[in-house]
Residue, then its C-alpha position, 0 to 999 in steps of 0.5 A: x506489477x509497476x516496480x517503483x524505481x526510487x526504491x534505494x532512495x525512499x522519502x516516505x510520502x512519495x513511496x506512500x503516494x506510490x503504494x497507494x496509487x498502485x495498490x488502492x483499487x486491489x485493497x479496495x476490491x478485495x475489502x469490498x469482497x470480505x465486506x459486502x459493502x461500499x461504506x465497509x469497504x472503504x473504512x477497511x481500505x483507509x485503515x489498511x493504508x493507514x497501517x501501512x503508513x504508520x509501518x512504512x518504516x519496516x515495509x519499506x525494508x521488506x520491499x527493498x528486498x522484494x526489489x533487489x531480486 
């Protein structure tokens, strides 16, 4: 797993780029695997992002711990 580096400093759409570009494809897979299908899949994976998104806040302060060990 990629450990981003800017996680003391953290602008919400560079941390959000970062979380989904490295995270996209597993969220994708697995959605498609409860799903069954590519257009479910895709819907359940753009609203995972878009709950993480709208959450950063709080997600970010789980991952800074995460980080910090």
């Amino acid at each position: 797993m990629k450990r981003w580096k800017g996680a003391d400093k953290i602008d919400k759409e560079e941390y959000f780029g970062y979380l989904l570009e490295t995270y996209e494809r597993l969220v994708y897979s697995i959605c498609f695997k409860m799903a069954g299908n590519q257009f479910d899949a895709e819907d359940l994976t753009q609203e995972t992002f878009l709950s993480v998104y709208k959450n950063l806040a709080s997600f970010q302060r789980i991952m800074k711990g995460y980080h910090s060990l």
